[in-house]
Biotite code that builds the C-alpha atoms (Angstrom):
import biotite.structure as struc

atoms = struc.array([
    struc.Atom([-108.910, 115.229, -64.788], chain_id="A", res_id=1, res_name="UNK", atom_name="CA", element="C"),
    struc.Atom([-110.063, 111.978, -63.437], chain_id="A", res_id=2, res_name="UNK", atom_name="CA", element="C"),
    struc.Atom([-107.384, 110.561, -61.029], chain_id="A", res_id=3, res_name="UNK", atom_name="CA", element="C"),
    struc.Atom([-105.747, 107.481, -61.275], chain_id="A", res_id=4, res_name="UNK", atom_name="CA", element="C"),
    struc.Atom([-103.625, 104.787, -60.155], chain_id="A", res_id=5, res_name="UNK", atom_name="CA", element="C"),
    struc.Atom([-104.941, 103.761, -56.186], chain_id="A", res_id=6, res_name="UNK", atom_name="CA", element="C"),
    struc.Atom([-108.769, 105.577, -56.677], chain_id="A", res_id=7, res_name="UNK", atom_name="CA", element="C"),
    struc.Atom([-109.049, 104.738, -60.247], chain_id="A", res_id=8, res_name="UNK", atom_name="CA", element="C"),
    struc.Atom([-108.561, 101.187, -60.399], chain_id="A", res_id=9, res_name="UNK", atom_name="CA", element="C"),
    struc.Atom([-111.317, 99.442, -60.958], chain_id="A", res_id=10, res_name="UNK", atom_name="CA", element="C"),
    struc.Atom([-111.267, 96.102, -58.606], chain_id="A", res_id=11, res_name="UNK", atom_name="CA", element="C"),
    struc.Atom([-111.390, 93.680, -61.832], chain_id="A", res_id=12, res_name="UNK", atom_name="CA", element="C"),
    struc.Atom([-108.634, 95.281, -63.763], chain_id="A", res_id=13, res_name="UNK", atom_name="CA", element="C"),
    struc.Atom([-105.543, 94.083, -64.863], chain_id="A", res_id=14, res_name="UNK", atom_name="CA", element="C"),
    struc.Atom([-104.110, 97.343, -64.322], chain_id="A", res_id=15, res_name="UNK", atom_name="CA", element="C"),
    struc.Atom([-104.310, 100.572, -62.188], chain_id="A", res_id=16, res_name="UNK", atom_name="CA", element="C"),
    struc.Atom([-104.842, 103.069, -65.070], chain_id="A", res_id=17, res_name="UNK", atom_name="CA", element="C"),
    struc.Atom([-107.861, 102.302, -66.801], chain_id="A", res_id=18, res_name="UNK", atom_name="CA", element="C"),
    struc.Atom([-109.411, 106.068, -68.072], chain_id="A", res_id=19, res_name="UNK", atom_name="CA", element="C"),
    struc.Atom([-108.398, 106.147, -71.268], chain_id="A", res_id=20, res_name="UNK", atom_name="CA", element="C"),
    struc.Atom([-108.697, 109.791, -71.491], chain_id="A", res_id=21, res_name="UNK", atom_name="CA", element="C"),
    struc.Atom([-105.562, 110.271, -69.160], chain_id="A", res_id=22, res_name="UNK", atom_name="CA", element="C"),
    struc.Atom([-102.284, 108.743, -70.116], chain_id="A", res_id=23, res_name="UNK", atom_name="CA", element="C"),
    struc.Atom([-100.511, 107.742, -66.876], chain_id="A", res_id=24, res_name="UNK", atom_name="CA", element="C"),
    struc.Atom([-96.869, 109.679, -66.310], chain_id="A", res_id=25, res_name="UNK", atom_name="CA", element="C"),
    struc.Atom([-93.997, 108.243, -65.446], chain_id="A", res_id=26, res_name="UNK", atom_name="CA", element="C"),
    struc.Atom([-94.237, 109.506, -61.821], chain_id="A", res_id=27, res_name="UNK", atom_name="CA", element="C"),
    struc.Atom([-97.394, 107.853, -61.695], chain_id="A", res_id=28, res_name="UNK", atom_name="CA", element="C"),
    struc.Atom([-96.691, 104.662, -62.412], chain_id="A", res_id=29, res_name="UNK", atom_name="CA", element="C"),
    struc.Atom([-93.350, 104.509, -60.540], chain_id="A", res_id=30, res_name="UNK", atom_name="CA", element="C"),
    struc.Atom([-95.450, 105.891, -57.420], chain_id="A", res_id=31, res_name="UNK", atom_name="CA", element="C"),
    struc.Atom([-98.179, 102.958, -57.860], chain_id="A", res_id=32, res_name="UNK", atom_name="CA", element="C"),
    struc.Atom([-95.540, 100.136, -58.306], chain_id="A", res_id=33, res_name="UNK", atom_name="CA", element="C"),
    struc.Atom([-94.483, 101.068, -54.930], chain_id="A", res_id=34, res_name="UNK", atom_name="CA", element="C"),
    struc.Atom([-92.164, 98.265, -53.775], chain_id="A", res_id=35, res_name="UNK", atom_name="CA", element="C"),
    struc.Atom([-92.801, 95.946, -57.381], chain_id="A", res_id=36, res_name="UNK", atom_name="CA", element="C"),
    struc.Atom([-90.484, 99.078, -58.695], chain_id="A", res_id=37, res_name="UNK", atom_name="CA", element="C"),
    struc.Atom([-87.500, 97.473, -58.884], chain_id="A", res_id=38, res_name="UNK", atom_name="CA", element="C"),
    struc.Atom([-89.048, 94.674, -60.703], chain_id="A", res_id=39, res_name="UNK", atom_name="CA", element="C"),
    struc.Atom([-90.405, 96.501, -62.859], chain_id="A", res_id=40, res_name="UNK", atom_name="CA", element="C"),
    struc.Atom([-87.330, 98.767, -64.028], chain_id="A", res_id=41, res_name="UNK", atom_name="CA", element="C"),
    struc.Atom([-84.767, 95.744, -64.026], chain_id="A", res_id=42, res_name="UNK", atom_name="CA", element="C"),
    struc.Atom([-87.640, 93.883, -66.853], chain_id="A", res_id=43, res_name="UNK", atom_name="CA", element="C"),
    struc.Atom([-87.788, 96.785, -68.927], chain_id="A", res_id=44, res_name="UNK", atom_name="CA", element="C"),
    struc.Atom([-84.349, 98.182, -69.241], chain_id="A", res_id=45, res_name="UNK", atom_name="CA", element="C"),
    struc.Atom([-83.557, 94.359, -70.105], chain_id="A", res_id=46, res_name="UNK", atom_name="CA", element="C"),
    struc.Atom([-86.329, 94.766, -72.781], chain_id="A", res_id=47, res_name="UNK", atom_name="CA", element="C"),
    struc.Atom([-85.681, 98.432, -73.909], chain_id="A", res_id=48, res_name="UNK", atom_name="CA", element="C"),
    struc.Atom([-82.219, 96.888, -75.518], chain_id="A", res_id=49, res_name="UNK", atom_name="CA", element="C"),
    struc.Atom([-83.726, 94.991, -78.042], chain_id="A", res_id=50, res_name="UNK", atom_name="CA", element="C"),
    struc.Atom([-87.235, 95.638, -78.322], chain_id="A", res_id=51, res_name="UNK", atom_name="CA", element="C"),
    struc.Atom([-89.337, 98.614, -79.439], chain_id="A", res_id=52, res_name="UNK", atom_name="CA", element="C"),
    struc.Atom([-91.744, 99.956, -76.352], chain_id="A", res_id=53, res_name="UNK", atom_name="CA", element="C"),
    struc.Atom([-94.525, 102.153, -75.987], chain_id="A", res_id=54, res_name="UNK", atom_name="CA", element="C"),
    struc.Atom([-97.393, 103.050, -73.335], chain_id="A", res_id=55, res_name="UNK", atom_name="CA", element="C"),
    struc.Atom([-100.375, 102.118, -75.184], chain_id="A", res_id=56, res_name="UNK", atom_name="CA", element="C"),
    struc.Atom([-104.339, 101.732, -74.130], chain_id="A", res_id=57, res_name="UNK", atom_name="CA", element="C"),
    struc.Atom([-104.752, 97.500, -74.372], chain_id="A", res_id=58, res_name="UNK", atom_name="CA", element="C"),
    struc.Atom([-108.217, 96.394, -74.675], chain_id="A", res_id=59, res_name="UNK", atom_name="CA", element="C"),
    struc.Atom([-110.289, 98.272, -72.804], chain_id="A", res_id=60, res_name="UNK", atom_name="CA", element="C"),
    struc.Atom([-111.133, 99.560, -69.378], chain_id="A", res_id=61, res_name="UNK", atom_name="CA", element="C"),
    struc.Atom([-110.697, 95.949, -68.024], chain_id="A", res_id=62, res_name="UNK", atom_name="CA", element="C"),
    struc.Atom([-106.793, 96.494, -68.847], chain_id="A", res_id=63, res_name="UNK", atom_name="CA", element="C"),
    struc.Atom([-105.705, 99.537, -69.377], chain_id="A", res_id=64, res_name="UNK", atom_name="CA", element="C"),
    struc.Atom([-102.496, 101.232, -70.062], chain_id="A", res_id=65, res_name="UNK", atom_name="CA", element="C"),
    struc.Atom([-99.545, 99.199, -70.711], chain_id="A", res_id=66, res_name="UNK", atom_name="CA", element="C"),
    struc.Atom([-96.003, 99.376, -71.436], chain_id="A", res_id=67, res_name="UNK", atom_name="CA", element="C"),
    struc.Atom([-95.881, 97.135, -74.792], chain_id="A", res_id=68, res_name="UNK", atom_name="CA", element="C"),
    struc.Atom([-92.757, 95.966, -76.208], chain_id="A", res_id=69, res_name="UNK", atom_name="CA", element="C"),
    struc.Atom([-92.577, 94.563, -79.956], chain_id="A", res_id=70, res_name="UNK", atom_name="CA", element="C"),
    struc.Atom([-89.858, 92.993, -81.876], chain_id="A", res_id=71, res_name="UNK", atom_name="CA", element="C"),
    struc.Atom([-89.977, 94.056, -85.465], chain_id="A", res_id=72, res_name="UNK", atom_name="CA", element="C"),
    struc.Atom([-94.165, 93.735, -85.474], chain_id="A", res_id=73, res_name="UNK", atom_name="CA", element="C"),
    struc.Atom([-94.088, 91.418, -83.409], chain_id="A", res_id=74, res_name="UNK", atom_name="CA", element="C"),
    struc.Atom([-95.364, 92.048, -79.531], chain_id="A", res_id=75, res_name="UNK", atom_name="CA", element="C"),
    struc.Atom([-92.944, 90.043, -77.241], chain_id="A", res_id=76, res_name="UNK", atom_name="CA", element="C"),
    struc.Atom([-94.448, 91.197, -73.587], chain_id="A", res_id=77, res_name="UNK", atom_name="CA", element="C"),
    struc.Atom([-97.124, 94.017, -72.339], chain_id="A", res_id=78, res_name="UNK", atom_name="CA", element="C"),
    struc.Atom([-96.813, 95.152, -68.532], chain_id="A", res_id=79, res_name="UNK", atom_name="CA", element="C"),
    struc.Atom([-99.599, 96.395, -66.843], chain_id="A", res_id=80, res_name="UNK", atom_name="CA", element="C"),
    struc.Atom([-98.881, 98.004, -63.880], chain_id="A", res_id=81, res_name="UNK", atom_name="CA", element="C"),
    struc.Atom([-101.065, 98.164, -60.509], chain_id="A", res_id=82, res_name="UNK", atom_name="CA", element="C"),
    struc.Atom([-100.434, 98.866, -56.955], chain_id="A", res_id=83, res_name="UNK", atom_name="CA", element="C"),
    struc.Atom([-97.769, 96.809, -55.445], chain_id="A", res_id=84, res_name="UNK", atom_name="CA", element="C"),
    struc.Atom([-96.964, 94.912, -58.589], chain_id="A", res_id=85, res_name="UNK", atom_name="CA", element="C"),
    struc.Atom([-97.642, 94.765, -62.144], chain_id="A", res_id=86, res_name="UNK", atom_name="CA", element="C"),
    struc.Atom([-98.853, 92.265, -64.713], chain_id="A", res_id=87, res_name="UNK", atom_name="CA", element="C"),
    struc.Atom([-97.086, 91.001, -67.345], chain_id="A", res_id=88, res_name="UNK", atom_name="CA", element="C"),
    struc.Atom([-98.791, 89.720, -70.512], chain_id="A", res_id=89, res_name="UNK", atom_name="CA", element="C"),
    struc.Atom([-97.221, 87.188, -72.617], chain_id="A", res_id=90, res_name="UNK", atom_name="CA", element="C"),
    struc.Atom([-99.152, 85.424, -75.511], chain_id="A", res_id=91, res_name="UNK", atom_name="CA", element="C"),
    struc.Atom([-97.215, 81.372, -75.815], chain_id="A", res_id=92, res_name="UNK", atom_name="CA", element="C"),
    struc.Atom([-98.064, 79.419, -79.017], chain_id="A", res_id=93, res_name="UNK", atom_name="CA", element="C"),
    struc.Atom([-98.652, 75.790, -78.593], chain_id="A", res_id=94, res_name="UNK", atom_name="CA", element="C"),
    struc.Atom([-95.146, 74.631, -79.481], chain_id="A", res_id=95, res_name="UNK", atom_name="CA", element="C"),
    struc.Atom([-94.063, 77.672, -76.408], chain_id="A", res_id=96, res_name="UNK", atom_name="CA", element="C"),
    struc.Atom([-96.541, 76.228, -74.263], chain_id="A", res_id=97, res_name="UNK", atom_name="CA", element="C"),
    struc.Atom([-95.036, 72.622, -74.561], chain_id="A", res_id=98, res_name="UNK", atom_name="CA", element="C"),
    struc.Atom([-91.663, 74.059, -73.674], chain_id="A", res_id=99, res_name="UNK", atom_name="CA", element="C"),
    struc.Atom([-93.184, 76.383, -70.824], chain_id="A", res_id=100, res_name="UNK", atom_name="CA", element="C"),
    struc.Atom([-95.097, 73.076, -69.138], chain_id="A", res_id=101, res_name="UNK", atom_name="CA", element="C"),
    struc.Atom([-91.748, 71.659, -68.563], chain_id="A", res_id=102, res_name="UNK", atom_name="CA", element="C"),
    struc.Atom([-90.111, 74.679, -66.864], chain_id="A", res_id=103, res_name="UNK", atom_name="CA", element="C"),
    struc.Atom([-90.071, 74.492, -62.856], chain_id="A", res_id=104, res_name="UNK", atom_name="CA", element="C"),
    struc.Atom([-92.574, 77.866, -62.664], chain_id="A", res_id=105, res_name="UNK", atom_name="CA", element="C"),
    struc.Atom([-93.645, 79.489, -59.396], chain_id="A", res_id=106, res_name="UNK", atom_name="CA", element="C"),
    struc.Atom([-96.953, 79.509, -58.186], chain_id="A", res_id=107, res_name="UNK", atom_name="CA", element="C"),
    struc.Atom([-98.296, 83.062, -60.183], chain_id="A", res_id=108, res_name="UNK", atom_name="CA", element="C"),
    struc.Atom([-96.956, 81.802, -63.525], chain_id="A", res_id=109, res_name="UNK", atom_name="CA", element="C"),
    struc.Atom([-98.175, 78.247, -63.077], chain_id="A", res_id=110, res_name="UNK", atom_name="CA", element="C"),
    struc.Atom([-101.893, 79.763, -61.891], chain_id="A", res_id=111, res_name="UNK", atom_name="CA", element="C"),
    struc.Atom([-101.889, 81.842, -65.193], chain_id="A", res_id=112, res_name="UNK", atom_name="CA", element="C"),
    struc.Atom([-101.106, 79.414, -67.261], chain_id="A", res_id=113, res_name="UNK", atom_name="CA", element="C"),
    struc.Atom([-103.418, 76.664, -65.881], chain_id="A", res_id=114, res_name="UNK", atom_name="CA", element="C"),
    struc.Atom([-106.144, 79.897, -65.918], chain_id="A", res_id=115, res_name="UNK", atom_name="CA", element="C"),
    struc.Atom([-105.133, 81.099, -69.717], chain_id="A", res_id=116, res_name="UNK", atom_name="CA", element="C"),
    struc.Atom([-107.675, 79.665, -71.635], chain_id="A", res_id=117, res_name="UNK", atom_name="CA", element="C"),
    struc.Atom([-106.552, 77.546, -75.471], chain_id="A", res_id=118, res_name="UNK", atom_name="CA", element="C"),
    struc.Atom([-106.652, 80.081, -78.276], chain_id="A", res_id=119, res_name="UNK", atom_name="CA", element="C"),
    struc.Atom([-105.672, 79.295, -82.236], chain_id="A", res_id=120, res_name="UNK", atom_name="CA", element="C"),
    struc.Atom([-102.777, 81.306, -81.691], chain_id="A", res_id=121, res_name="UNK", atom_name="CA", element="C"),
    struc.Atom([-102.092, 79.900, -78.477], chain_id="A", res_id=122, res_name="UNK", atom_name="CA", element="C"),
    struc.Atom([-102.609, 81.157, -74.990], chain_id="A", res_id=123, res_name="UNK", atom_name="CA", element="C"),
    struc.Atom([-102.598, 84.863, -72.980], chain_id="A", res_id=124, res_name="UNK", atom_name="CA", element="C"),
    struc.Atom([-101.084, 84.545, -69.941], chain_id="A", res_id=125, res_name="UNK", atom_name="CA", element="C"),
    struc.Atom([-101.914, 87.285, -67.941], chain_id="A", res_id=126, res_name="UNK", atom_name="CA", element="C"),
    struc.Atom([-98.631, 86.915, -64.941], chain_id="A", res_id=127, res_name="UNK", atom_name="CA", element="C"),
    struc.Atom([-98.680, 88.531, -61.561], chain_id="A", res_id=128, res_name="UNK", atom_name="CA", element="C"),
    struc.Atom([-95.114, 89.942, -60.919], chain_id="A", res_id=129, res_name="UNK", atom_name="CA", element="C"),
    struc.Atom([-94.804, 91.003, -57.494], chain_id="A", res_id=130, res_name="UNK", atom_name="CA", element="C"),
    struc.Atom([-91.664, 89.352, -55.731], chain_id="A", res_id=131, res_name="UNK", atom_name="CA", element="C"),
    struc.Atom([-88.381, 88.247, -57.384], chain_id="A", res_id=132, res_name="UNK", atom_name="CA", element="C"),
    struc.Atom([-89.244, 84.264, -58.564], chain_id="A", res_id=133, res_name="UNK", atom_name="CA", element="C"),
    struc.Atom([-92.150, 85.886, -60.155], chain_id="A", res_id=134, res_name="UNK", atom_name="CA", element="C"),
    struc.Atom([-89.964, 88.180, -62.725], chain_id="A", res_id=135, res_name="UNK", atom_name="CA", element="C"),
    struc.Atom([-87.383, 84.788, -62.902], chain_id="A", res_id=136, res_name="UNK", atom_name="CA", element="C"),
    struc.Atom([-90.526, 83.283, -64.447], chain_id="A", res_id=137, res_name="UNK", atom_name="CA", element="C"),
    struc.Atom([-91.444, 86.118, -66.765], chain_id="A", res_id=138, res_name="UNK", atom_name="CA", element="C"),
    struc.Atom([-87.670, 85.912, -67.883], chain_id="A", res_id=139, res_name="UNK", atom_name="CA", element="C"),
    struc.Atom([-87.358, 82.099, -68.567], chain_id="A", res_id=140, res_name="UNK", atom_name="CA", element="C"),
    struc.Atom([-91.083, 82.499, -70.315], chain_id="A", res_id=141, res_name="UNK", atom_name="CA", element="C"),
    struc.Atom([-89.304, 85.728, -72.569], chain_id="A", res_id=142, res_name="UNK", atom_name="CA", element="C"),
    struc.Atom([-86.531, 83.203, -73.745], chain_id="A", res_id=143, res_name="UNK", atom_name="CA", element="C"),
    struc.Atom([-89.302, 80.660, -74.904], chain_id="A", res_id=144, res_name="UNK", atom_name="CA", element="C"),
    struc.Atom([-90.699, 83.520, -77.390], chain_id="A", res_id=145, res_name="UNK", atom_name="CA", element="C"),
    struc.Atom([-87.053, 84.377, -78.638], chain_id="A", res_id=146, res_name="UNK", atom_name="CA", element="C"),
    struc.Atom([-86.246, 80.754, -79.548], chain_id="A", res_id=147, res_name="UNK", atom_name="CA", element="C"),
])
């Protein structure tokens, strides 16, 4: 089994477990979020109340695995995690985005969306979550999709 996590990651990924072949545990991904843990476990037991989740395989190796959560068939948030924090996906339509540019965002939120680049439906921003402002973002960014 290829390993994972710290030696698997490629440098370029949005995530740490990019072999499709080998679904990341639990463990795993607990171990690999290291001090982002807490984060990470406060966002999704917020989410697991009123959103569906599962680990799925996102768009290739350049992603990875990710814990998506969807409301009804709609996807509200994917986390990708990594070493020392994880990334957050959240996909803002242009009326969102309006809202979102008004918002008093930290430095990783404002960098992804200013990075994100103008879609139809809107745009991906791909969020690095590693220290407490950073998950107040992802929060006030969640609200904008449940309006």
């Amino acid at each position: 089994m290829k390993s994972q996590g710290k030696k698997g990651a490629d440098a370029l990924s949005i995530g740490c477990f990019t072999d499709k072949g080998s679904i990341p545990t639990e463990e795993a991904i607990q171990q690999n979020l290291g001090t982002a843990l807490h984060l990470w476990s406060s966002l999704t037991d917020r989410l697991s109340c009123r959103a569906a989740q599962s680990l799925k395989y996102l768009y290739g190796r350049q992603y990875g695995w990710a814990r998506q959560f969807r409301i009804k068939a709609k996807p509200l948030i994917a986390l990708f995690p990594n070493v020392g924090y994880f990334v957050a996906l959240i996909i803002l339509n242009r009326d969102q985005l309006a809202l979102a540019s008004k918002l008093p965002l930290h430095a990783s939120a404002t960098r992804a969306m200013d990075a994100a680049n103008l879609y139809r439906e809107g745009k991906w921003l791909f969020v690095r979550v590693a220290a407490l402002n950073d998950l107040e973002d992802i929060e006030a960014l969640l609200e904008l999709k449940e309006l």
